[in-house]
C-alpha positions as CSV (number, residue, x, y, z in Angstrom):
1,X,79.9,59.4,95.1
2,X,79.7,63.4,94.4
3,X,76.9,65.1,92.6
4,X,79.4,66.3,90.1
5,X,81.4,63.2,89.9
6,X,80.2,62.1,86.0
7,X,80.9,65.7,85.1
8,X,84.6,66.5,86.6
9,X,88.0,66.5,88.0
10,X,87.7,68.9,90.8
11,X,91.6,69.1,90.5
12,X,90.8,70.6,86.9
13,X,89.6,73.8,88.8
14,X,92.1,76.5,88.3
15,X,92.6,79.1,91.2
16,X,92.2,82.0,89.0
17,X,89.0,84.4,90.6
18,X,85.9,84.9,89.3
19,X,85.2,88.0,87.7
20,X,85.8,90.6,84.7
21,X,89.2,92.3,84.5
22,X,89.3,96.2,82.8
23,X,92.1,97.6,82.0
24,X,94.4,99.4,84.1
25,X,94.1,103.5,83.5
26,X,96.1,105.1,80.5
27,X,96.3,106.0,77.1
28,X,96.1,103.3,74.5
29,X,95.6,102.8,70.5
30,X,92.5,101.7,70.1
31,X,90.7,99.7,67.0
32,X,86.3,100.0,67.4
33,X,85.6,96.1,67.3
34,X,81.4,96.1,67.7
35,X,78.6,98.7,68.4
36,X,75.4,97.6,69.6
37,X,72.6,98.4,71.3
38,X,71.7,96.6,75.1
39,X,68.9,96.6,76.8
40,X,69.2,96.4,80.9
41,X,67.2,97.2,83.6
42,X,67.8,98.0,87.2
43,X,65.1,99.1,90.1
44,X,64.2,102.7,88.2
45,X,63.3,100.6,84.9
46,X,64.3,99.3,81.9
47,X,67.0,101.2,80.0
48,X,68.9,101.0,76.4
49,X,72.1,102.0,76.0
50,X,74.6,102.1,72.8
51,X,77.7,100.9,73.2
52,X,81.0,100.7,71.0
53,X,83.5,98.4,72.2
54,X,87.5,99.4,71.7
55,X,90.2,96.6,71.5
56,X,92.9,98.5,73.0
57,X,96.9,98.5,72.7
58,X,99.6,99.2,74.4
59,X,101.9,101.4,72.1
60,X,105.1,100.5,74.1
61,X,103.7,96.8,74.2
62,X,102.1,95.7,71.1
63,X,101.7,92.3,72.1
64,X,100.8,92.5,75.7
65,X,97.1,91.3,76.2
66,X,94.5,94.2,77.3
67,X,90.9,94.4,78.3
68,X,88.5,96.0,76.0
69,X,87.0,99.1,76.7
70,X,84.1,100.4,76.2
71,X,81.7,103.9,75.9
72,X,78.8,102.8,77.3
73,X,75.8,105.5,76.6
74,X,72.5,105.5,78.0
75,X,69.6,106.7,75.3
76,X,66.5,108.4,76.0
77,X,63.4,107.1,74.9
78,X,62.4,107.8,71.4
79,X,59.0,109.6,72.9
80,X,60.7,111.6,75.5
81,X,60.4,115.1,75.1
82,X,64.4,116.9,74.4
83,X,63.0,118.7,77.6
84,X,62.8,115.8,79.7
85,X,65.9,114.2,78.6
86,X,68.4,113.3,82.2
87,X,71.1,114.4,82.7
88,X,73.2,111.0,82.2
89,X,71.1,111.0,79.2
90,X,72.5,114.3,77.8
91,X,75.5,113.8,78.4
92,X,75.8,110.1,76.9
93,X,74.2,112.3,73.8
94,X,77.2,114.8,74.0
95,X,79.3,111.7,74.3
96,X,78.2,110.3,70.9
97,X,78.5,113.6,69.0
98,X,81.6,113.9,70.2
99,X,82.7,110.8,69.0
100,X,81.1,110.8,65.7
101,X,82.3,114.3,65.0
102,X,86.1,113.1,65.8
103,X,85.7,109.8,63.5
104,X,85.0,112.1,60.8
105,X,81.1,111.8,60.7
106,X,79.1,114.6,59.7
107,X,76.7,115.7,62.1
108,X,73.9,115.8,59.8
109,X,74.6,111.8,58.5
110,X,74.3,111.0,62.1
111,X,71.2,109.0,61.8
112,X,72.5,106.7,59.1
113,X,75.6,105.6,60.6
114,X,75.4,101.7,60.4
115,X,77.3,99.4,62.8
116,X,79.7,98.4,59.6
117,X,80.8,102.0,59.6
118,X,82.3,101.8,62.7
119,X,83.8,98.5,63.3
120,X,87.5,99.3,62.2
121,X,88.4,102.8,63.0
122,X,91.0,103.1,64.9
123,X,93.1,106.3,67.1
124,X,93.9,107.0,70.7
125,X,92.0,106.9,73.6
126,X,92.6,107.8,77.3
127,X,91.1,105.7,80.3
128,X,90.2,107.4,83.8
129,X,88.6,105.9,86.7
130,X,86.4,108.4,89.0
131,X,85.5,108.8,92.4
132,X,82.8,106.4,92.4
133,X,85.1,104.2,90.4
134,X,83.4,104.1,87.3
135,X,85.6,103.9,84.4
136,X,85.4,106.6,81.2
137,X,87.0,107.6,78.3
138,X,88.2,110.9,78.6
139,X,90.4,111.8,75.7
140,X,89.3,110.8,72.5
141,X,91.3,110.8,68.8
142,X,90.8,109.3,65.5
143,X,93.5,108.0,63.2
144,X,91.9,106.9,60.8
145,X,87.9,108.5,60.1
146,X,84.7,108.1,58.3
147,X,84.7,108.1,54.5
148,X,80.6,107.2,53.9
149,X,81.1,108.5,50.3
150,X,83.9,106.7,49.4
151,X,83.5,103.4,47.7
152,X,83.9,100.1,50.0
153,X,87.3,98.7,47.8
154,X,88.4,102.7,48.3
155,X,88.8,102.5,51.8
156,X,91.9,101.9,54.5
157,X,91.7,98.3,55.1
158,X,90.7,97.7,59.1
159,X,93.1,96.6,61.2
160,X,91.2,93.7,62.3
161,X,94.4,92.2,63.0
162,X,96.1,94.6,65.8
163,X,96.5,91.2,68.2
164,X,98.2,88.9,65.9
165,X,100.6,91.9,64.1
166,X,102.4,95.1,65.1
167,X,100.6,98.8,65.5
168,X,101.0,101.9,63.9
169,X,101.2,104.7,66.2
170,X,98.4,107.1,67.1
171,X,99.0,110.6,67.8
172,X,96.9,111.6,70.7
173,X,95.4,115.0,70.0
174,X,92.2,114.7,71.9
175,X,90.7,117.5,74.5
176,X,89.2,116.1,77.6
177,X,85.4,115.0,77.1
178,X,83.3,115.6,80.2
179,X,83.6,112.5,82.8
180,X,80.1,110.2,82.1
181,X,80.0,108.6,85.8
182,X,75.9,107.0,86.3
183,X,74.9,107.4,89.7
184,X,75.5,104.4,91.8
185,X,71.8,103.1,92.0
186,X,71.8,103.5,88.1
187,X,74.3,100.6,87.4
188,X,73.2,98.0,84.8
189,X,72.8,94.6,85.6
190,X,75.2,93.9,83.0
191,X,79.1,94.9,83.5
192,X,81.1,98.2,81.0
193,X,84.0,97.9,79.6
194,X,85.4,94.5,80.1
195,X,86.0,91.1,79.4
196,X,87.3,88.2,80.8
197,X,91.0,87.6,80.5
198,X,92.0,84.5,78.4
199,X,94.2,81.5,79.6
């Protein structure tokens, strides 16, 4: 009698491999389904980082099923000096200007921006993988932006939907943004950018 016998079928175990699966470099549509904040550590400390998921499409394959993606931005501590701010730190701050500023935020309501005002807004997105094979968005558009000051009834209707239904296309018009690649040794214990595959 096995340890797992009262738990089991081994012959229930698929053959599929452990792991996380991203998806494969390219332009998709792209619909912002969370923002959040994670806390991590690694051997230099512990770290928070902001990160706003994208459920992605394919606009010559509505239907096929894709990996999220995700910007994954390291933040400084709230007591560090501007002076002392890293330089992955900086440029995860560039990052989120620039994607604020293309969703149609205002630079001066950037401290306000709730979670809620995300979740929804869609556009196009490029996907690159570097050297050190770190994934990053690297073209950036919105299709649909911000309206803080409009009321909630007002606004475009999210497409929480973009699985089940067909998509609109985006029109890419996005300049490249400069490649966020953490040094190896910085890795989070957690994984960017993906999720695992269903079925």
């Amino acid at each position: 009698m096995g340890i797992l016998d009262d738990y089991l079928d081994p012959d229930v175990i698929d053959d599929e491999p452990v792991g996380f699966d991203k998806p494969k470099d390219g332009t998709y549509e792209f619909e912002i389904g969370d923002a959040s904040i994670k806390k991590w550590e690694n051997k230099k400390g512990e770290h928070t980082s902001f990160v706003i998921d994208y459920y992605l499409t394919d606009p010559d394959d509505p239907d096929r099923d894709i990996p999220k993606a995700s910007d994954f931005l390291t933040l400084p501590d709230g007591d560090t000096d501007p002076e002392d701010y890293t330089t992955a730190e900086k440029i995860a701050l560039r990052t989120l200007r620039d994607r604020y500023l293309a969703l149609g935020f205002a630079r001066e309501d950037f401290g306000s921006i709730e979670r809620e005002d995300l979740i929804g807004l869609t556009g196009t997105l490029t996907l690159k993988t570097g050297a050190k094979g770190y994934q990053n968005v690297v073209q950036f558009s919105a299709d649909t932006v911000a309206e803080k000051e409009v009321e909630e009834e007002e606004k475009p209707a999210p497409r929480s939907s973009r699985r089940q239904a067909g998509q609109t296309s985006a029109k890419p018009k996005a300049k490249a943004a400069p490649e966020a690649e953490p040094e190896e040794d910085d890795e989070p214990t957690f994984r960017r950018g993906t999720r695992r595959r269903a079925g």
